[in-house]
C-alpha positions as CSV (number, residue, x, y, z in Angstrom):
1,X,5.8,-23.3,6.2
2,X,5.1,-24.2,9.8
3,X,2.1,-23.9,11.2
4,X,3.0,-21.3,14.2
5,X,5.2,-19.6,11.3
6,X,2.3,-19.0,9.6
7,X,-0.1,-17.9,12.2
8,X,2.6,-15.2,13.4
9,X,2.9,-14.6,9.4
10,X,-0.4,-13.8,8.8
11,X,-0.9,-11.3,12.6
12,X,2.0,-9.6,10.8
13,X,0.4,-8.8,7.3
14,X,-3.1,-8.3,8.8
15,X,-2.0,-5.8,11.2
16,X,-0.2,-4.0,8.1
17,X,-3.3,-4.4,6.2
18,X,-5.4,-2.6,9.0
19,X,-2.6,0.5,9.8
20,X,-3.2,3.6,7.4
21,X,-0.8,4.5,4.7
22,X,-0.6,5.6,1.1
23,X,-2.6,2.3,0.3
24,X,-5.6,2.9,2.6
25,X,-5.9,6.4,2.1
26,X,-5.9,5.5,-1.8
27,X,-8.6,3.3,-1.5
28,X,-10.4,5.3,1.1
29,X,-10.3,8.3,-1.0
30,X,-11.8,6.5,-4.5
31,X,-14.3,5.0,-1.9
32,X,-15.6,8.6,-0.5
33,X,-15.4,9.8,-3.8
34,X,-16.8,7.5,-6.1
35,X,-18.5,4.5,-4.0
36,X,-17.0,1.3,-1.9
37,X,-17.1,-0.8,-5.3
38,X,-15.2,1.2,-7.9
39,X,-12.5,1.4,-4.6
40,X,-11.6,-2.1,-4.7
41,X,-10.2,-1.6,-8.5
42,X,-6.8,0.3,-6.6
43,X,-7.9,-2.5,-4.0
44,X,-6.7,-5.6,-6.4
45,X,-4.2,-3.5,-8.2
46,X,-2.2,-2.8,-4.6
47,X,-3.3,-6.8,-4.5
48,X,-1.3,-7.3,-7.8
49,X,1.6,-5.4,-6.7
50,X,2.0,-7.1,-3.4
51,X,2.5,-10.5,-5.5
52,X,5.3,-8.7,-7.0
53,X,7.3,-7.8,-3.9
54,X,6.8,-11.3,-3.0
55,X,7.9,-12.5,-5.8
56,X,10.9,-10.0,-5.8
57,X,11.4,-11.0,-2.2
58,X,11.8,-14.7,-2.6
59,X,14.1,-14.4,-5.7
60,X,16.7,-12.6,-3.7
61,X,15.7,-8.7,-4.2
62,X,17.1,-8.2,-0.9
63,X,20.3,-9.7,-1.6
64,X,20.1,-7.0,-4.5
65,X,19.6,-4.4,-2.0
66,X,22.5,-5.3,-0.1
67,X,25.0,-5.6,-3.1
68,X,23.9,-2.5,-4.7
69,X,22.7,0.1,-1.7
70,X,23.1,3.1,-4.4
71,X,20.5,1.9,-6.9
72,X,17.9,0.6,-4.6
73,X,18.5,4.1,-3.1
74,X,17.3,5.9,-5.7
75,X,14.6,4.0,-6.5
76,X,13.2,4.5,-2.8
77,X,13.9,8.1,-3.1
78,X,12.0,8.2,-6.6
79,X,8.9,6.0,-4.8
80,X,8.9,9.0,-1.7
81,X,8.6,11.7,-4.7
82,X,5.6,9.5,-6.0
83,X,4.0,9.3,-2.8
84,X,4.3,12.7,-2.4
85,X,2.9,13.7,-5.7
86,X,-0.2,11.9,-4.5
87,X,-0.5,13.2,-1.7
88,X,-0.2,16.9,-3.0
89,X,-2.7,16.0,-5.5
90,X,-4.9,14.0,-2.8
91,X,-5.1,17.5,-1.0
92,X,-5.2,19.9,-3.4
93,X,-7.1,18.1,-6.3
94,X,-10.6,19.0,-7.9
95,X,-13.1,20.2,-4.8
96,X,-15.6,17.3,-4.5
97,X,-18.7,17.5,-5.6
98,X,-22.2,17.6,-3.6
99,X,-23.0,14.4,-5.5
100,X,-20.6,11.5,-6.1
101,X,-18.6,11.2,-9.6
102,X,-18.7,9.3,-12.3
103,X,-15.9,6.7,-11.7
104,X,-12.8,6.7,-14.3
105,X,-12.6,3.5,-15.7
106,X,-12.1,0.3,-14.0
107,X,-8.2,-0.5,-14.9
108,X,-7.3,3.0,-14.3
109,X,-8.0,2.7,-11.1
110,X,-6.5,-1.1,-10.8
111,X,-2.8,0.7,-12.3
112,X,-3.2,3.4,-9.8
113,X,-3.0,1.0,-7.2
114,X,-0.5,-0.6,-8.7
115,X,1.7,2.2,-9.0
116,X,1.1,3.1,-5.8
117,X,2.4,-0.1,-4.2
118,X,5.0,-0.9,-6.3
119,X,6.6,3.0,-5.6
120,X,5.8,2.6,-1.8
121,X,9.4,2.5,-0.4
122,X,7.9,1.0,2.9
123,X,6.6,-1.9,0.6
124,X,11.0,-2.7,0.1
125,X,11.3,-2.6,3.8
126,X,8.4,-5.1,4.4
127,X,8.5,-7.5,1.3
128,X,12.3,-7.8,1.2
129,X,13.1,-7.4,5.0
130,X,10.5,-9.2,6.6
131,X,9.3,-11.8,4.0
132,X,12.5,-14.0,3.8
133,X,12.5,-14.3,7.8
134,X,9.4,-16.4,7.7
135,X,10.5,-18.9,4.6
136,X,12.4,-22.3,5.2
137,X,15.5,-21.8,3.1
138,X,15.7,-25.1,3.1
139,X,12.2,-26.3,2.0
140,X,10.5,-25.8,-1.4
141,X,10.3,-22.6,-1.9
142,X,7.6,-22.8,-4.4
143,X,4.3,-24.0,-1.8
144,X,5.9,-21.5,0.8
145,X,5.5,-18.7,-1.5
146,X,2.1,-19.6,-2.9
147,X,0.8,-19.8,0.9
148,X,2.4,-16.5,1.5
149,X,0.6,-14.9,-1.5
150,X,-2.6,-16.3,-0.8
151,X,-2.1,-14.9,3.0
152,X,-0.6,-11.5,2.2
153,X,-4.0,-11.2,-0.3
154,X,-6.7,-12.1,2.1
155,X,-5.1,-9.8,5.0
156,X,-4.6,-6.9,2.8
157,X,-8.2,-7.2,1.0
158,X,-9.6,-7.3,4.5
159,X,-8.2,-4.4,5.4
160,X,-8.6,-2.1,2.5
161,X,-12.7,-3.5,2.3
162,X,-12.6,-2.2,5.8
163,X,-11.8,1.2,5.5
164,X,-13.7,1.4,1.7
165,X,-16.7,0.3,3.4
166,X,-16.6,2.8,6.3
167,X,-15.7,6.1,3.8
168,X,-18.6,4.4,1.9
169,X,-20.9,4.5,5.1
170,X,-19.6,8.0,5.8
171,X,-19.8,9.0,2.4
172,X,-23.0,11.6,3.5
173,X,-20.6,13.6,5.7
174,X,-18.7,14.6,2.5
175,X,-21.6,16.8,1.7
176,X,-19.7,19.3,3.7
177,X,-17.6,21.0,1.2
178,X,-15.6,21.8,4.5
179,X,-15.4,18.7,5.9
180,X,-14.2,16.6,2.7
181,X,-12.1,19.4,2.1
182,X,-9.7,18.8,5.5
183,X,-10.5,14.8,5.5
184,X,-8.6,14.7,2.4
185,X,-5.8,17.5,3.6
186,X,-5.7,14.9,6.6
187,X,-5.5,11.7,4.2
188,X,-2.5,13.8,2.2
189,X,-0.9,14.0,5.2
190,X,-0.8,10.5,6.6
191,X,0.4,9.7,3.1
192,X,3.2,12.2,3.9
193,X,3.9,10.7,7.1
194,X,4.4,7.2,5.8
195,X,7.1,8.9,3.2
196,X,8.8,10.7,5.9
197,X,9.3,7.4,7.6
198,X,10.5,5.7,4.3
199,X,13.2,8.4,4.8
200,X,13.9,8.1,8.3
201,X,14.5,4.6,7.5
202,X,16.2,5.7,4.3
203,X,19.0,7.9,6.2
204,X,19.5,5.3,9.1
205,X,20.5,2.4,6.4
206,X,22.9,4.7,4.8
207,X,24.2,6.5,7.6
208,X,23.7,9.6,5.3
């Protein structure tokens, strides 16, 4: 991978890692409600799941998308329902506490955000549209991909220790019943936001 390839590569992911969506306000929510190091457990599993797309990206998953548009269809449809589950859940969930919980256990959070990831439809559009435009088809595949996992790590880790360490920080505001209360209503609805643009994108593909 060429050196300027690489550099505009990386602006591109650490931009995405720094934008809120389902993946931030994931992480930003476990941070608030349980402290910034039980967050980055959904921080490594989204991790985990971006090798994934990458790896589905650079074996020709949006070749796959092309050939079979119906499939991959419903699949994005069944990751906005996901989304949107969390985010109904994310708003309307268990009031939080005057004191900070008791964290679930460590790989429960790392498969939530796992699950999260791997259902985000937006992750399709990124991974398997974007991806393949910055790898030499005609160069070893194999070093290109390793760089681009190691990048695509580091620049989402930054960003999602970002926002865990500032809901940390502002974790004493959350003593507000009222206040935790509309942040996460507000959170739900970003995550809502990034669905309804999975389906913008969804219905302008299709033409449907």
């Amino acid at each position: 991978m060429d050196v300027w390839v690489w550099l505009n590569f990386t602006l591109l992911f650490l931009a995405g890692g720094l934008t809120p969506g389902p993946a931030v306000m994931l992480v930003t929510t476990a941070s608030i409600r349980y402290g910034f190091w039980p967050s980055i457990a959904p921080a490594l599993g989204i991790c985990f799941a971006n090798l994934i797309w990458i790896t589905l990206a650079a074996s020709g998953v949006a070749v796959l998308a092309r050939a079979f548009p119906d499939a991959f269809l419903v699949l994005k449809i069944a990751g906005i329902a996901f989304i949107a589950w969390l985010a109904w859940r994310t708003a309307f969930g268990p009031p939080v506490d005057l004191l900070r919980r008791e964290p679930p256990p460590r790989s429960r959070l790392f498969m939530h955000g796992v699950g999260l990831q791997l259902a985000n439809p937006n992750a399709l559009v990124y991974f398997g549209g974007l991806l393949p435009a910055y790898l030499d088809i005609e160069g070893d595949l194999v070093p290109q991909v390793i760089i681009s996992m190691i990048t695509v790590t580091v620049c989402e880790m930054f960003g999602l220790m970002v926002y865990a360490g500032g809901a940390d920080a502002l974790a004493r505001r959350f003593r507000s019943r009222a206040f935790a209360t509309w942040f996460f209503r507000v959170a739900a609805a970003a995550m809502l936001m990034s669905a309804g643009f999975a389906v913008y994108l969804t219905w302008s593909a299709t033409g449907r």
